[in-house]
C-alpha positions in Angstrom: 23.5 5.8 21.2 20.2 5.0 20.4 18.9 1.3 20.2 17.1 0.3 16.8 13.8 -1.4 17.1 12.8 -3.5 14.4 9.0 -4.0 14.1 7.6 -7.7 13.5 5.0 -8.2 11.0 2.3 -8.3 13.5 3.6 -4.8 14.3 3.7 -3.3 10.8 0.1 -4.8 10.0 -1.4 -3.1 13.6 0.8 0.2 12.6 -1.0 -0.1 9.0 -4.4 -0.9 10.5 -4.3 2.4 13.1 -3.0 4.5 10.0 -5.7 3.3 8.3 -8.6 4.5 10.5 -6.9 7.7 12.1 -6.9 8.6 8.1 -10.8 7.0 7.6 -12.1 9.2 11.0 -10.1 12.7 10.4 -9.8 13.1 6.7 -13.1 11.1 5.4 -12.7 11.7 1.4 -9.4 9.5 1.3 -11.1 6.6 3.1 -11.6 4.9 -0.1 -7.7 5.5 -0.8 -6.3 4.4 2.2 -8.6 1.2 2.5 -7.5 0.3 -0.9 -3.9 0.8 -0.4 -4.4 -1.6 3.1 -6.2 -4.5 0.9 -3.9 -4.1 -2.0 -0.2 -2.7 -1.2 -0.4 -0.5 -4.3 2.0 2.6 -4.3 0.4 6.1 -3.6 1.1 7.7 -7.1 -0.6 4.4 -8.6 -4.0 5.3 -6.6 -4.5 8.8 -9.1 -4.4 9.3 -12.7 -7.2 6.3 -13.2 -5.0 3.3 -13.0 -7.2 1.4 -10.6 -10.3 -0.4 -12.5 -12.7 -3.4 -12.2 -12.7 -5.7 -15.0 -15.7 -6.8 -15.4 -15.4 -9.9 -17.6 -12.9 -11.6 -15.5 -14.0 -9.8 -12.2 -10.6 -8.8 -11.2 -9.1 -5.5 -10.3 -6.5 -4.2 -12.2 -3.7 -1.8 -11.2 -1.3 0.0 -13.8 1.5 0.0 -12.6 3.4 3.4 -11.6 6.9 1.9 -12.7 7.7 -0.5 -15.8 6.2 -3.7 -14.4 3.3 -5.6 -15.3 -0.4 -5.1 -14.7 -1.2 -6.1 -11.5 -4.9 -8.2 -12.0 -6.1 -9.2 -8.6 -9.3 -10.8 -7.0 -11.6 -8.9 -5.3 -11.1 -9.4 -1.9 -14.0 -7.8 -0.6 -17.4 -6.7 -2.0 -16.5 -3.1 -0.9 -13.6 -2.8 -3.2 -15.9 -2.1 -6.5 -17.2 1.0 -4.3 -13.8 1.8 -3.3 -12.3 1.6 -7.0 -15.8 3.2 -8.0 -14.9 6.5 -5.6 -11.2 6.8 -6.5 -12.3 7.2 -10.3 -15.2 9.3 -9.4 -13.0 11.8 -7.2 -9.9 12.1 -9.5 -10.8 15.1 -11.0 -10.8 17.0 -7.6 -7.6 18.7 -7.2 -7.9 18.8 -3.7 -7.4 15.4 -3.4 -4.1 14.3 -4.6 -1.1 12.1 -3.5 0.7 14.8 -2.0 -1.8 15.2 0.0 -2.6 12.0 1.0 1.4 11.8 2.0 1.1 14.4 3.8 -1.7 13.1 6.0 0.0 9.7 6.4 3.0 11.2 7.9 1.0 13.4 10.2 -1.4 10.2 11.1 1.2 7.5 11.3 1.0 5.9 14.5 4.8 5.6 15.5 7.2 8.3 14.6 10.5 8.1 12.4 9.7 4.7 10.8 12.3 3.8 8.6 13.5 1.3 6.4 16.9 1.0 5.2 18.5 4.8 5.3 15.1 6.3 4.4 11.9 7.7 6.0 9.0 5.0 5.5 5.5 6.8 4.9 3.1 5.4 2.7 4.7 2.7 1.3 4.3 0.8 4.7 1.4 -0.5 3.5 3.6 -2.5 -0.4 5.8 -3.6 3.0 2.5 -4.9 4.8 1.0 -6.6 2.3 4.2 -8.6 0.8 5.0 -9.7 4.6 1.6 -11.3 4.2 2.0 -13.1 1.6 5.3 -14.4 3.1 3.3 -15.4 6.0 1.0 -17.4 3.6 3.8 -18.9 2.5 4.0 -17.5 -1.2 7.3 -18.6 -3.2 8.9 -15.2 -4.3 8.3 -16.4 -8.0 4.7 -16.3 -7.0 4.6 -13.1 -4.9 6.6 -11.3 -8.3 3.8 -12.0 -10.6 1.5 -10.3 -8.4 2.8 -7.0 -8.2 4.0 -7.7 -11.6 7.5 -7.2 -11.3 9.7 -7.4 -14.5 13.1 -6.1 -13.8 12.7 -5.5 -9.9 12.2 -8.7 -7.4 10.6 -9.1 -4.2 13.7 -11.1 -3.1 15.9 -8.0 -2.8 13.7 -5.9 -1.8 10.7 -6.8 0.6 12.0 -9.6 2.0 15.1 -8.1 2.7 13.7 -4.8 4.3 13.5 -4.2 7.9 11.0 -1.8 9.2 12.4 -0.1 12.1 12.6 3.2 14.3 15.3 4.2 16.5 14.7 4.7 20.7 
C-alpha cells in the first residue's frame, strides 16, 4: 500500500518555482507564459486567444476569464509583466506555440512525478493552487480572494482551500 504525501505550501511554491525555470532554460519561447502563469495563477487556456492585456488608464492587467466568471483586473506586480503580456500577444498567432503544448512541456518538466489532487492528475493548474495558497498565507478572507479571480458561481472555499496537493510513495 502506498503512503500519500501531501505537499505544504512551501512545497507547492518550490515545485512551481523549479517548473518554472526547467520550462524558462529548455523551451525559451514560453518563458513569458510560464512566468505569467507563476505571478498570476491564471489557467493555461486563459494565457492564448488574447485574453491577457494591460490597461493602460488604470495600470492594471486584465485577464478574461476562460469560464463564466468575472474579469480578473490585477496590479502589476512587476515591471516585467507589460513585456510578458506584451510577448504573449505578440506570439499568439504562432501555431507552434499553443496550450497543448505548453501542457505537454509541464508534465514532462514537472519536478515531482504523479502530483495529484483530489482523484486527478495535477499539471498546470499547480500554479491557480500556488497562488490562492498565497493569498491564504497573507491572510485574505475568501470573500476577498473570490473577487480576484472573479469568481461568480464557483468559490475558493470549496475548492482551493479545500484541495490537497499530493503524490503517492
Amino acid at each position: 500500500m502506498k503512503n500519500k504525501i501531501i505537499l505544504d505550501n512551501k512545497i507547492i511554491d518550490y515545485v512551481c518555482q523549479e517548473l518554472r525555470d526547467r520550462i524558462e532554460k529548455k523551451y525559451p519561447p514560453y518563458k513569458s507564459y510560464i512566468n505569467f502563469i507563476y505571478e498570476y495563477g491564471c489557467r493555461i487556456n486563459e494565457l492564448f486567444d488574447f485574453r491577457i492585456s494591460y490597461n493602460a488608464e488604470i495600470n492594471k492587467v486584465e485577464i478574461i476569464p476562460q469560464k463564466k466568471n468575472n474579469t480578473r483586473i490585477l496590479e502589476v506586480t512587476k515591471p516585467e509583466v507589460l513585456k510578458w503580456i506584451e510577448e504573449i500577444n505578440m506570439t499568439q498567432p504562432l501555431f507552434h506555440l499553443n496550450k497543448r503544448n505548453l501542457q505537454r512541456i509541464i508534465e514532462v518538466e514537472m519536478p515531482i512525478n504523479g502530483l495529484m489532487c483530489g482523484n486527478k492528475k495535477i499539471g498546470g493548474h499547480i500554479f491557480r493552487h500556488n497562488y490562492i495558497k498565497k493569498m491564504e498565507e497573507k491572510g485574505y478572507s475568501i470573500e476577498k480572494m473570490d473577487l480576484i479571480m472573479g469568481y461568480t458561481t464557483q468559490s475558493v472555499a470549496n475548492t482551493y482551500a479545500v484541495s490537497e496537493i499530493y503524490y503517492k510513495n
